[in-house]
C-alpha positions as CSV (number, residue, x, y, z in Angstrom):
1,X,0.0,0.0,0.0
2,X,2.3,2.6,-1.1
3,X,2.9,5.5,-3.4
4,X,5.8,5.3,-6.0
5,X,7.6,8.5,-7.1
6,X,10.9,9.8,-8.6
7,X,12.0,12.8,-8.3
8,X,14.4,15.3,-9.3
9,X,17.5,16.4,-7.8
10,X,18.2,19.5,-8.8
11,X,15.3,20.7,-7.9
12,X,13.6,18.5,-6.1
13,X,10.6,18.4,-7.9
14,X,8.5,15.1,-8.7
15,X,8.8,13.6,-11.8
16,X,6.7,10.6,-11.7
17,X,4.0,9.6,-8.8
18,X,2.1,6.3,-9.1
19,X,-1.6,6.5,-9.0
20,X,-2.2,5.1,-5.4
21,X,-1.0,8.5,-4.6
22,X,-4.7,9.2,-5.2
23,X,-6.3,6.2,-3.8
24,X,-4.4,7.2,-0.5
25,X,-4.5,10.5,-0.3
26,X,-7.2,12.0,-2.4
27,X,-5.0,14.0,-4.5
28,X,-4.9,14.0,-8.6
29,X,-1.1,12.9,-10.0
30,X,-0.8,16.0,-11.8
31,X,-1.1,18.0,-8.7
32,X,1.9,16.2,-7.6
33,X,3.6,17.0,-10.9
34,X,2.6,20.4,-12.0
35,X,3.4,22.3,-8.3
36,X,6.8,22.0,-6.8
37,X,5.6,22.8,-3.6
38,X,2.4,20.6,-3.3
39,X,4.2,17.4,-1.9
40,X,5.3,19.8,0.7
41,X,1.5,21.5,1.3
42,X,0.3,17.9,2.0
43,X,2.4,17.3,4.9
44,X,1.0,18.1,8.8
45,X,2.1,21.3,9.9
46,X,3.5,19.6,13.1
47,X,5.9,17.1,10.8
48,X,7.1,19.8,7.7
49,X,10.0,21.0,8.9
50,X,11.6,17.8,9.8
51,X,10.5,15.8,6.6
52,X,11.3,18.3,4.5
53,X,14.8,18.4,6.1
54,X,15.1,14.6,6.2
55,X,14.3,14.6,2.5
56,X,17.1,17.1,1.8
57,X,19.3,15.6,3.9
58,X,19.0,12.2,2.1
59,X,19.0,13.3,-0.9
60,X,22.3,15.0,-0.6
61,X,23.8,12.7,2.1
62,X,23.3,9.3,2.0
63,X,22.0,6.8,-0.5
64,X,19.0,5.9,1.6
65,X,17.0,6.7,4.4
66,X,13.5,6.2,5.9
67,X,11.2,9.1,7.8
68,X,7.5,9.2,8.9
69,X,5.7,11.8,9.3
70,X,1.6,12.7,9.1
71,X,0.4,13.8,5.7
72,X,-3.3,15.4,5.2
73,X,-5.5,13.9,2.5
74,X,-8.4,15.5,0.9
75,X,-11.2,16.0,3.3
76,X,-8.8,16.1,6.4
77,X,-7.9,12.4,7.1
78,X,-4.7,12.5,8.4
79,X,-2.5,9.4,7.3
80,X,0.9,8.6,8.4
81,X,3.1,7.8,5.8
82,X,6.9,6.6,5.8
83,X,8.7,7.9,3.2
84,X,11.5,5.7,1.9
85,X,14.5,7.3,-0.1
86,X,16.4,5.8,-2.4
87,X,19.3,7.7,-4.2
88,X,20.2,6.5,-7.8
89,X,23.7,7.1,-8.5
90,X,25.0,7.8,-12.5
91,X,28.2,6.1,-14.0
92,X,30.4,9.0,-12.4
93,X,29.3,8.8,-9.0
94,X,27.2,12.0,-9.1
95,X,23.1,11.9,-8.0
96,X,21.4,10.8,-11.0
97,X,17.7,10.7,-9.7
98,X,15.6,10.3,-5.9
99,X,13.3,7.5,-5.9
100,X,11.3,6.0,-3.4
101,X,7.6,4.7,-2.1
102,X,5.8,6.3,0.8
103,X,4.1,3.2,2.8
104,X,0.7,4.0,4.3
105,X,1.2,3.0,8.3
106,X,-1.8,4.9,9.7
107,X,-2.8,1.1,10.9
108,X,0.5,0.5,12.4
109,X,0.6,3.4,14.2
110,X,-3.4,3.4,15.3
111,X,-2.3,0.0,17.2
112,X,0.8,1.5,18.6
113,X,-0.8,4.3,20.1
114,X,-3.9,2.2,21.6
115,X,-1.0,-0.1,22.9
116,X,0.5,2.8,24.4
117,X,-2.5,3.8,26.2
118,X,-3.6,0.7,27.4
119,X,-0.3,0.4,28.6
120,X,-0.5,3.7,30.3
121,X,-3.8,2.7,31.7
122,X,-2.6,-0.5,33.0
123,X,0.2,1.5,34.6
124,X,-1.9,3.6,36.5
125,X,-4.3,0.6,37.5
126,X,-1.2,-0.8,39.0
127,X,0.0,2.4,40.9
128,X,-3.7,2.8,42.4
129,X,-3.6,-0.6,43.3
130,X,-0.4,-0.8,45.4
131,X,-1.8,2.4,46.7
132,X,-4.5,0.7,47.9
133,X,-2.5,-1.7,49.3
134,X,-0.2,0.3,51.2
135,X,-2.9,2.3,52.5
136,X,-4.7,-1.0,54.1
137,X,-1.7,-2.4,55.3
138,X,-0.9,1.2,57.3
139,X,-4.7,0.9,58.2
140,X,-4.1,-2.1,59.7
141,X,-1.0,-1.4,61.3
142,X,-2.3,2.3,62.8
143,X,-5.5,-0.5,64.0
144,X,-3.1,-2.5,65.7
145,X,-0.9,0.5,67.3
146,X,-4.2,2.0,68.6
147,X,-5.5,-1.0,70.1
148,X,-2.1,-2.0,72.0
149,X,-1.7,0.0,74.6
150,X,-3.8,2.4,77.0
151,X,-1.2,4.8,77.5
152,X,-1.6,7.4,74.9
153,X,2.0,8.3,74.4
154,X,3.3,4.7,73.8
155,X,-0.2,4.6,71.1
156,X,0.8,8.4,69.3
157,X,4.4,7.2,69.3
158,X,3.8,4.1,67.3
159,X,1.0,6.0,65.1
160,X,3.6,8.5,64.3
161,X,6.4,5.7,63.7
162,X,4.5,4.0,61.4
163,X,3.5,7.2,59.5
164,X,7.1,8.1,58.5
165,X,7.8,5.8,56.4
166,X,4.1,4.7,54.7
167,X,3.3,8.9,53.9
168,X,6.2,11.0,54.4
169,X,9.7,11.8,55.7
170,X,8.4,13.2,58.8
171,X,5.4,13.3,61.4
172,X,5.0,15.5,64.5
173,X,2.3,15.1,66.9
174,X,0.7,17.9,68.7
175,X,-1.8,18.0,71.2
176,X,-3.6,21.1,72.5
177,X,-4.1,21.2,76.3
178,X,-7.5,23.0,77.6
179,X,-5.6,26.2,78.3
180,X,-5.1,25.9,74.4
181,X,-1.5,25.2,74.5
182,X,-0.3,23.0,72.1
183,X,2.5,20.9,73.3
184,X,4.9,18.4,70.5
185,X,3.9,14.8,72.0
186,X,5.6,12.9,69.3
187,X,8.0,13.3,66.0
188,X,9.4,10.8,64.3
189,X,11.9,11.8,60.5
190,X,13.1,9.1,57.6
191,X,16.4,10.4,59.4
192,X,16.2,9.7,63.4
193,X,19.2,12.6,63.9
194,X,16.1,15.1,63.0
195,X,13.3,13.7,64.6
């Protein structure tokens, strides 16, 4: 499923383009042929400046090369091609012609990005869940702490323990008294020098 095309390079310019170019893309061959600039036009704003620069670049530097980038057909369907460069070479070495197919992967990259979700999805799914988890297990262990002692100090102290290192690098415990004092109970830091 791909468009065929030679092309100039001197100038760059499209000298033949195979008629799927229409099928794909929507576009009439001559189009391709009679404007310079029109291969150029059908390419996403997003992706011009690199493809053009690729194209250049392989046309000039190397004998072949691949690029994809997004190209707009008629109506607005936006189709991602990969452009693949050849460079055909004349008895003295010099650049005798640029040749090439552009290879519809719109499919390709349609199930890559719906992998990549999913993926993404699944990756969250799996954060939430061990967040779940930890937060049970500190439930559960805060249960425990609470129900282990009467004295309130040996309960906040193991609270507070337990807090450092399930939700943060430090706890501090403070309890106001009935003249509205607050007093520190209880601190506990990842690093026992500050607590």
């Amino acid at each position: 499923d791909a468009i065929v095309w030679e092309a100039d390079p001197a100038t760059h310019r499209f000298t033949f383009v195979s008629q799927r170019a229409e099928a794909l893309l929507g576009y009439p061959v001559h189009r391709w042929l009679d404007d310079s600039e029109f291969w150029i036009t059908t390419i996403a704003l997003e992706d011009r400046e690199a493809a053009l620069a690729q194209f250049l670049r392989c046309g000039r530097d190397v004998d072949q090369c691949r690029f994809e980038y997004r190209a707009v057909a008629e109506g607005g369907r936006v189709v991602w091609l990969s452009n693949v460069m050849r460079v055909a070479r004349a008895a003295d070495g010099s650049v005798d012609r640029l040749h090439g197919f552009m290879v519809d992967m719109s499919e390709r990259k349609q199930i890559e990005d719906e992998r990549k979700r999913l993926l993404d999805v699944a990756q969250q799914a799996r954060a939430e869940a061990e967040g779940a988890t930890r937060r049970a297990k500190f439930l559960a262990e805060a249960s425990d702490a609470l129900a282990s002692s009467l004295d309130y100090e040996v309960t906040l102290d193991a609270v507070t323990r337990l807090a450092v290192p399930t939700f943060a690098d430090w706890c501090f415990v403070r309890l106001v008294d009935e003249g509205q004092t607050p007093a520190r109970l209880q601190a506990a830091h990842a690093d026992p020098r500050e607590a």
